[in-house]
LUMLO-336100 format. One line per 2 residues: for each residue x, y, z of C-alpha. Coordinates in pm, 1 decimal, padded with zeros to 6 digits. Layout:
N
X Y Z; ...
//
This chain:
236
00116.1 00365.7 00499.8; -00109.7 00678.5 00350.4
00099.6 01000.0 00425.1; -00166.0 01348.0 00503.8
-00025.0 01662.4 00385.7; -00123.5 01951.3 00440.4
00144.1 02218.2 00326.8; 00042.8 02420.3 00045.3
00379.4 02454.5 -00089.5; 00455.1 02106.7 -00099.1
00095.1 01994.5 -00251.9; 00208.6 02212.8 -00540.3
00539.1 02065.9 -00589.8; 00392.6 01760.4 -00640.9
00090.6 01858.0 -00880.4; 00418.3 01997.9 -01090.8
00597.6 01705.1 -01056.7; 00512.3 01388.4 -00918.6
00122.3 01419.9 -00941.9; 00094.6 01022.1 -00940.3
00208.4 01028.1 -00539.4; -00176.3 01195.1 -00495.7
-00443.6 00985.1 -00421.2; -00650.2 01282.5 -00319.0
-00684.0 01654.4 -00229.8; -00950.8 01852.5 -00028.4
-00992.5 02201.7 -00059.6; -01119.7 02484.5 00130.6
-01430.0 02579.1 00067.8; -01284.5 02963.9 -00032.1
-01193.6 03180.0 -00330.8; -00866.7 03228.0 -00383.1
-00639.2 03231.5 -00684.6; -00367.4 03013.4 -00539.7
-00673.0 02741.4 -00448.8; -00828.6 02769.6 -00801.7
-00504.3 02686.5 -00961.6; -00417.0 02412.0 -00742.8
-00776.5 02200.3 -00810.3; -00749.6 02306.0 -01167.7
-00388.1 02125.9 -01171.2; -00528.2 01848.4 -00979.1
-00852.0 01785.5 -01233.9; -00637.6 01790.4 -01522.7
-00435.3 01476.3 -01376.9; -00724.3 01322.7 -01275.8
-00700.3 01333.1 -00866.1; -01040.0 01335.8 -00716.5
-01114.3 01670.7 -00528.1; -01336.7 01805.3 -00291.6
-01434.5 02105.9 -00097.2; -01426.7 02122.3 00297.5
-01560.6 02390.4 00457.3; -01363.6 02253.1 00804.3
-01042.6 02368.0 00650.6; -01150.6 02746.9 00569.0
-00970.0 02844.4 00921.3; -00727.2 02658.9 00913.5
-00514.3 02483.5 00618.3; -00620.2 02585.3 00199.8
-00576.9 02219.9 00151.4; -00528.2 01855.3 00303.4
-00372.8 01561.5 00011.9; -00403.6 01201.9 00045.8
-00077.4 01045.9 -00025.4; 00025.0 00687.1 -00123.2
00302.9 00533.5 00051.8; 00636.2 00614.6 -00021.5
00844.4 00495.1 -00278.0; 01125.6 00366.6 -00116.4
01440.3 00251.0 -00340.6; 01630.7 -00039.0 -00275.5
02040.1 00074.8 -00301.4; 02118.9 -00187.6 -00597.7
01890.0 00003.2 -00882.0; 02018.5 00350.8 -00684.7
02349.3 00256.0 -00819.2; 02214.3 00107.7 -01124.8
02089.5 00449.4 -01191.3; 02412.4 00593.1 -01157.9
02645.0 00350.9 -01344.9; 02724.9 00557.8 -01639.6
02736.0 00900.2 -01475.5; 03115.0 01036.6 -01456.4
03034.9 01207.9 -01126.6; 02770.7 01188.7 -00855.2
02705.2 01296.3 -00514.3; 02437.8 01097.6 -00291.7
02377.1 01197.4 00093.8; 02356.2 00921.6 00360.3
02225.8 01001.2 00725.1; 02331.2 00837.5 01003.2
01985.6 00756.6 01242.8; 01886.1 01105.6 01193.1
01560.9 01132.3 01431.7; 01382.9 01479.2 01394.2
01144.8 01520.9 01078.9; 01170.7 01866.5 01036.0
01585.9 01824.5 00996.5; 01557.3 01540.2 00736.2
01300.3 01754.0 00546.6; 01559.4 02086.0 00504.6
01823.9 01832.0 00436.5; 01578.5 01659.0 00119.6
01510.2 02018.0 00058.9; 01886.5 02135.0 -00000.8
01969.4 01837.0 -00184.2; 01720.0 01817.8 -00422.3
01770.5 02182.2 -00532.4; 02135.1 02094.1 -00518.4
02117.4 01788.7 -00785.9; 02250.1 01582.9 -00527.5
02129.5 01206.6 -00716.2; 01979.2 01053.7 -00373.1
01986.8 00965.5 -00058.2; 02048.3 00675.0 00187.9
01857.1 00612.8 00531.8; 01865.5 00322.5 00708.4
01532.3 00153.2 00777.9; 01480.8 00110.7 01184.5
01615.6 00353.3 01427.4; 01598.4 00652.5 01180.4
01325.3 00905.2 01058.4; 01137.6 00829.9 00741.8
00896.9 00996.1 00535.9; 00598.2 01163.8 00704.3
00374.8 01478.5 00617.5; 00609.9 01679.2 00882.2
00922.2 01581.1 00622.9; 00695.2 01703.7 00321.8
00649.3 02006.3 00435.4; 00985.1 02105.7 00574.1
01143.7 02033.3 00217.0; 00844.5 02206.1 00040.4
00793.9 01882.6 -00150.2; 01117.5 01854.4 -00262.6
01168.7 01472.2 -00058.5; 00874.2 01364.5 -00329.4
01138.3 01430.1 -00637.4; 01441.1 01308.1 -00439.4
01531.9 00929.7 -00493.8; 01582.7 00788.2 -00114.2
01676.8 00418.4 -00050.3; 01626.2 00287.7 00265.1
01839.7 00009.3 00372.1; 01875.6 -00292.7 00649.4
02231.1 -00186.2 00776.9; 02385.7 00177.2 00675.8
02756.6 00053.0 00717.0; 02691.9 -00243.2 00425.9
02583.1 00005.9 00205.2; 02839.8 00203.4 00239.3
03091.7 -00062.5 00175.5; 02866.7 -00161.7 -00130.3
02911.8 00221.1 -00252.2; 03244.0 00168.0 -00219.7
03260.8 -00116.7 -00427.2; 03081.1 00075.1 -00657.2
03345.6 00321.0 -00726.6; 03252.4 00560.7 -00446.4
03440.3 00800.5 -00179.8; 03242.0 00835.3 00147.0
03325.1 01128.0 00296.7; 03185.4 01182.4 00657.2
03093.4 01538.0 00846.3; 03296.5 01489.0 01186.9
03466.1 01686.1 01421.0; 03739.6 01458.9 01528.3
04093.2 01583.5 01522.4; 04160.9 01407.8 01187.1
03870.1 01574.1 00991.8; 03997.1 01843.4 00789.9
03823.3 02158.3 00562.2; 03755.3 02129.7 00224.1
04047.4 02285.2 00072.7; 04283.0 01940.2 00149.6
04009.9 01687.8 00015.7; 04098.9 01507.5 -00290.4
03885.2 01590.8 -00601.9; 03666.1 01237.6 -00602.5
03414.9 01211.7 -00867.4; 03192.5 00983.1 -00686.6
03104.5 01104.4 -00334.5; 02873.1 00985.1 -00026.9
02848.2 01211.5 00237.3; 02769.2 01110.8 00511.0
02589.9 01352.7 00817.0; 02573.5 01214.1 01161.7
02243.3 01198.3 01417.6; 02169.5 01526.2 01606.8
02383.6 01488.0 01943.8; 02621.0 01189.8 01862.9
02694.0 01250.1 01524.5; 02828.4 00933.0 01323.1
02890.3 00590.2 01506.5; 03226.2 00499.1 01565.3
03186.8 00170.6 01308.3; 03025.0 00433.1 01021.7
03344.8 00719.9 01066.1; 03607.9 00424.9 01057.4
03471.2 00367.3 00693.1; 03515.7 00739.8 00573.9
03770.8 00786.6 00323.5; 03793.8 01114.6 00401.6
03658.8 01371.4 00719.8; 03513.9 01723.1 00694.9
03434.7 01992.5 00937.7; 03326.1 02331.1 00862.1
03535.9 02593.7 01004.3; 03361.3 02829.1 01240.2
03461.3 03183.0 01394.3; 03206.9 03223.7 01652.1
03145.8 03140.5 02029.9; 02914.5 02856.5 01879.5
03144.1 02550.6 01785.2; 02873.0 02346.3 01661.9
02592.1 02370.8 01388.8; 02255.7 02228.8 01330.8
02266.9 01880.4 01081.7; 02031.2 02050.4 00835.0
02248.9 02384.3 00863.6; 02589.7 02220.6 00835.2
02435.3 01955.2 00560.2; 02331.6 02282.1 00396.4
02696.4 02386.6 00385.2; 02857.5 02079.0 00297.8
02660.0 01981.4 00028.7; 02688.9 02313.3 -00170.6
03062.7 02281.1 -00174.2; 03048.3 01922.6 -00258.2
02770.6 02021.7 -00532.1; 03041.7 02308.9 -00669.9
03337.8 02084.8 -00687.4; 03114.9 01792.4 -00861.5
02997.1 02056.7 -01115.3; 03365.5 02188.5 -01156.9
//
């Protein structure tokens, strides 16, 4: 299915980067600099353009996009064979666009190497996700997959540690986790977190230690925080 976007921000990241994913762009029918740029990137790699007065009070720009190109996990970890260390990000039926987006968005500026979703039950890629990760879920490999749990036995078999965010009396902070080279964290649904079956095949629990009244973060904040410390400790 054709995704509409119709963040600036995230039009642009794809003009720099993936500028095949556009089928299309209109423009406002206005002057600005940002707007000349943007159909002056999109001309040079051939996407058809137009002008539409509609969108001069409202958005500088509406993109046609083609479907998205979903991995499958086998060339994922095909990709990954030869690299001595790697960190990929699984979510557990996450539901709400605008989380999955900040947690593409954080990963991909992170170098995390992809990330897992499984395909029913779950959030998937939408105009909504786009924009929330500024474009950055159009440069971030993401295989979707029939059953989350097989693939994370599969990664396992594959040489890799799944690690799960969880605040069960077992999970413990960063500073007692083994140094694994491989890594899959796993973040839980808003609400309920991981399923019982996915934190029983964790190698290894986190939790982020908190100070405050609140005892409990937002998935894209807390995903935020566990995947820059992951991110350090893979870079050394």
């Amino acid at each position: 299915m054709s995704i509409q976007l119709t963040s600036l921000s995230a039009i642009e990241h794809l003009l720099d980067h993936r500028p095949e994913m556009l089928l299309s762009i209109r423009i406002a029918d206005r002057s600005t600099p940002r707007l000349h740029l943007l159909e002056a990137k999109a001309k040079e790699h051939g996407i058809k353009t137009s002008r539409d007065k509609k969108l001069d009070e409202g958005e500088g720009a509406q993109a046609l996009l083609a479907p998205f190109p979903f991995l499958e996990l086998k060339p994922l970890i095909a990709q990954l064979e030869n690299s001595p260390r790697a960190l990929l990000v699984a979510l557990d039926h996450l539901q709400d666009p605008h989380n999955f987006g900040a947690v593409c968005r954080t990963s991909e500026a992170l170098g995390v190497s992809g990330m897992i979703l499984p395909r029913v039950r779950s959030v998937t890629v939408t105009g909504t996700v786009f924009a929330a990760s500024a474009g950055a879920v159009g440069t971030l490999p993401i295989a979707q997959v029939a059953n989350l749990n097989e693939a994370l036995r599969q990664l396992k078999e594959a040489g890799y540690w799944i690690v799960g965010s969880s605040l069960s009396e077992d999970s413990t902070g960063f500073e007692k986790m083994p140094d694994f080279e491989k890594v899959v964290l796993v973040l839980g649904s808003e609400g309920e977190g991981m399923a019982r079956l996915t934190e029983e095949l964790c190698d290894w629990k986190v939790q982020i230690p908190l100070c405050g009244s609140v005892q409990s973060l937002n998935v894209s904040a807390a995903g935020a925080i566990l995947i820059y410390e992951l991110s350090k400790r893979l870079r050394g």
